[in-house]
N, C-alpha and C positions, 0 to 999 in steps of 0.2 A: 875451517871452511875449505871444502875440493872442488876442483874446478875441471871438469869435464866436459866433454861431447854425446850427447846422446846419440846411440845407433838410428831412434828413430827420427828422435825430434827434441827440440830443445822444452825442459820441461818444466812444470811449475804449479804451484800449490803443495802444499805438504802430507806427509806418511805420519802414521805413528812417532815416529824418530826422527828424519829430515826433512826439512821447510829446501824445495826444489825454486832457483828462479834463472834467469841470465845475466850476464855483465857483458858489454864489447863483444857478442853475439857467441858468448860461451857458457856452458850449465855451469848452474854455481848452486851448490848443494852443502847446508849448513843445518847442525845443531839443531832438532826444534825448538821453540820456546814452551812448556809446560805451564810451569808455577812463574804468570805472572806479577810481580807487586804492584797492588794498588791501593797509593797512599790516599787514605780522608781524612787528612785535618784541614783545617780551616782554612789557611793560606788556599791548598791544594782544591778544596771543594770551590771556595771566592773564586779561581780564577776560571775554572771550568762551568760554574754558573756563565760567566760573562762571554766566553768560547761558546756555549750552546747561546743563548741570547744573539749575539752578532750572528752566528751563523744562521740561524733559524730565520733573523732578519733577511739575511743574503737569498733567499730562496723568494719571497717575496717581491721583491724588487730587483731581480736578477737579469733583467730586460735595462734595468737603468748603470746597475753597477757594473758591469762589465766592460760597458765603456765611456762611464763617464769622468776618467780621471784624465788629465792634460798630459801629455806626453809619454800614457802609457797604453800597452799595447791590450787587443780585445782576450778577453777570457781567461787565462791563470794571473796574469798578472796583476789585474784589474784585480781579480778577487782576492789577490796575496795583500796591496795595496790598501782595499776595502777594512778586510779583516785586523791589517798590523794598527790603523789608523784607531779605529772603533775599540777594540779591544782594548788599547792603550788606555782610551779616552772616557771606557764605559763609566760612566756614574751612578750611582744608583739614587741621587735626588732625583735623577732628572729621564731616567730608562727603568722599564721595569724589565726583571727577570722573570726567567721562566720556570714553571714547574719543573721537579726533577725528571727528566725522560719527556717532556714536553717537548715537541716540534715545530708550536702553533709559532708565530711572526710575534712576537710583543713591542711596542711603539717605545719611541724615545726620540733623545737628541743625535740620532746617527748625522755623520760626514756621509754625504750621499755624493761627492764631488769634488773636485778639487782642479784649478785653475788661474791663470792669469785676467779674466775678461771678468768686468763689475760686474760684480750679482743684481739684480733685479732686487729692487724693494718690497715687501708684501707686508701687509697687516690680515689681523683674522677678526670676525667679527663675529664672537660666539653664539651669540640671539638668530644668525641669519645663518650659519654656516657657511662662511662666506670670505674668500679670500679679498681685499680691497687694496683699489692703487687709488690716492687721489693724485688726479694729473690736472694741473693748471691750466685753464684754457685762454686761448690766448683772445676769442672772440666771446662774449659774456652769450650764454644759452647755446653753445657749441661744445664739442668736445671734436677736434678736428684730430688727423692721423700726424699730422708734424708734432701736436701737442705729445700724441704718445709713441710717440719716436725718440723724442728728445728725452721724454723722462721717464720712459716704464723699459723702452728697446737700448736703453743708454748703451754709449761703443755700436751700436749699428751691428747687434749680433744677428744672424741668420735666423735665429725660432729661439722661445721661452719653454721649457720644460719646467712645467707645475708636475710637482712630484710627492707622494704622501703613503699613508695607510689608513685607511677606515673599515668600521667598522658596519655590520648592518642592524639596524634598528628594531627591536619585535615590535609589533601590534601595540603592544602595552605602555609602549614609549620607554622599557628599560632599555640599554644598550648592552649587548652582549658582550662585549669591549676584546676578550680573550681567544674566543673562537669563534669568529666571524670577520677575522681581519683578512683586509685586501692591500693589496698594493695597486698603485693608480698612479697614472701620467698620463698630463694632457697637454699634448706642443702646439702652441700659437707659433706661425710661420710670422715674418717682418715683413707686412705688406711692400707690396712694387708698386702700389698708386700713387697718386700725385696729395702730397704733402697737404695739400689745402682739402680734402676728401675730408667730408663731415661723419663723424662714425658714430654710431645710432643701433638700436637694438635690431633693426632690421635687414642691417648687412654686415654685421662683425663678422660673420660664418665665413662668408664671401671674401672678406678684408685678408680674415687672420688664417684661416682657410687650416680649421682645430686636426686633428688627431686625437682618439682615444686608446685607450690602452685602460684596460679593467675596469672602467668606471662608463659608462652611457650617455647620451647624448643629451636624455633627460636628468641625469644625477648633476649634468655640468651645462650652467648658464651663465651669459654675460647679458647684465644691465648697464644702458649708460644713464646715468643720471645729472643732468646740466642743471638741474633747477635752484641751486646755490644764487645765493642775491649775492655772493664774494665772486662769482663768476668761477669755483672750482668746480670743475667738472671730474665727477665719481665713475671711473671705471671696475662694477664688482664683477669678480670670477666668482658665482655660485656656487658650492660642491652640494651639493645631497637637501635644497631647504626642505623640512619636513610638513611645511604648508606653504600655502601660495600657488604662485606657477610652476613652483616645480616641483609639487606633491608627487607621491608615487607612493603604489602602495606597500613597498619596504622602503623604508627612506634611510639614506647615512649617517651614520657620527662620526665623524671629522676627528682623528686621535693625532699625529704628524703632520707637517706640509714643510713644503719650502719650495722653491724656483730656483731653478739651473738655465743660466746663457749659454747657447753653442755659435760658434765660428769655424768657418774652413778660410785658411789661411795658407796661402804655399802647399794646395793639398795636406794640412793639418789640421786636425780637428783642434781650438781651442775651448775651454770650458771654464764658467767662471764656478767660485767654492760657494758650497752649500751644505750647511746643519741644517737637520730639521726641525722644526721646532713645534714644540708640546700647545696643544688646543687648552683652554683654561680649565676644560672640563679634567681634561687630560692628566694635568698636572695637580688635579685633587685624589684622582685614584692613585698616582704614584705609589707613593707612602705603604698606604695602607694593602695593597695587590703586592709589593715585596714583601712586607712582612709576611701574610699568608703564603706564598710560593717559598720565600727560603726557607720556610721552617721543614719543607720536604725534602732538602738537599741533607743526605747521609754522614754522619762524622760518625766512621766506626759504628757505633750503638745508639748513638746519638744521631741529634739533628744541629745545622747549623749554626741558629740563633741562639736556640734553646734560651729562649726570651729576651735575650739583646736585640740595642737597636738597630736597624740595617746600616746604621755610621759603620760598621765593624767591617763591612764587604768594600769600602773603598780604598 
């Protein structure tokens, strides 16, 4: 390695023969690299499967990952953090992999988050598309804003970040699942009204006062429903229903979701942790979308599996 001052200018990229760059604001002029090695056996291919996977995810929801980890800072780090987490943790029960050379977002159980502040509860209600809170009402045929304050807003965080990937729907009713995937976020803010505020289908907008991010105004509904003889009043967050009120003519399928609490605290943003977690539908294609995808990943002459089960990539 020589280290130099360029007459013109400090330089970089590489010749035939030397790979030109800077160090501490001096040329530094090295060796090129030629004859790279590159290992494919199976350890080596597994891991780099799981590298394109998270990554690919990372471009998708790169609006949410960046800053949603607790005490760390916006853009490299958030994504060194994203990446060390997921990679570690990839599964392949429960994430599918991608084609080799594939760029597309594939779903799974990613860490979308990570924090001190309670997460938000959610259920998914795969007949509806539909993420659901039941929140107990405290007056029978009400569903008041103290009720979901105490138990949906838990810790009195500043907004709800419903956070996911779907996919979009053909005509035909098959789901494209692969390449038609979005990334979507939609922030409920923590109403400022008064606690006894009755909340009803016709002022949640006004209440919660939504944000979107990829996903439309029509793809995301909230129903409340009080009609429980137990006096539990059903708050649903609708994603994509593909009949009813919120038909449309590409409708969604719902592959990821989960909810993330933010707080500012001492001018700091706090955040509560979040996995995402697999739609029922979701977690039938698993299986069988890894088996097909790894069988493309390269071993020398060979391919991956070469008929084994995907237990082998964990």
């Amino acid at each position: 390695m020589a280290k130099s001052n360029s007459f013109f200018s400090i330089r970089r990229g590489s010749t035939k023969s030397h790979t030109f760059s800077s160090w501490q604001g001096r040329q530094v002029t090295k060796d090129r690299v030629i004859n790279v090695r590159n290992p494919r056996s199976v350890a080596q291919q597994s891991q780099r499967m799981k590298f394109a996977a998270v990554g690919n995810f990372y471009k998708y929801l790169k609006f949410i990952l960046n800053h949603s980890w607790e005490g760390v800072s916006y853009g490299v780090n958030s994504y060194s953090k994203y990446m060390s987490l997921n990679v570690k943790n990839f599964k392949t029960a429960s994430m599918i992999i991608p084609e080799y050379g594939s760029k597309v977002a594939e779903a799974g159980t990613y860490q979308v988050s990570e924090g001190t502040l309670q997460a938000p509860v959610t259920a998914y209600d795969d007949e509806d598309f539909a993420f659901r809170f039941l929140v107990r009402s405290s007056e029978a045929g009400k569903l008041l804003l103290s009720d979901i304050r105490s138990q949906m807003f838990v810790g009195d965080p500043d907004y709800i970040t419903f956070v996911g990937l779907y996919s979009t729907v053909e005509p035909d009713g098959s789901p494209a699942v692969s390449y038609q995937t979005k990334g979507f976020a939609v922030r409920l803010h923590n109403p400022s009204e008064a606690g006894s505020t009755e909340v009803t289908s016709d002022n949640w907008k006004t209440l919660f006062n939504p944000e979107f991010i990829n996903i439309t105004e029509e793809q995301f509904g909230v129903v409340i429903d009080t009609s429980n003889p137990e006096a539990m009043g059903t708050l649903t967050i609708s994603a994509g229903k593909s009949e009813g009120e919120y038909a449309i003519d590409t409708s969604i399928y719902m592959l990821s979701y989960g909810a993330i609490a933010s707080k500012k605290e001492d001018g700091l943003w706090k955040r509560s942790t979040a996995v995402l977690a697999n739609t029922p539908d979701l977690q039938a294609l698993v299986a069988p979308t890894n088996a097909s995808n790894a069988e493309s990943w390269p071993v020398g002459a060979d391919y991956i599996l070469n008929g084994e089960a995907t237990a082998v990539l964990d």
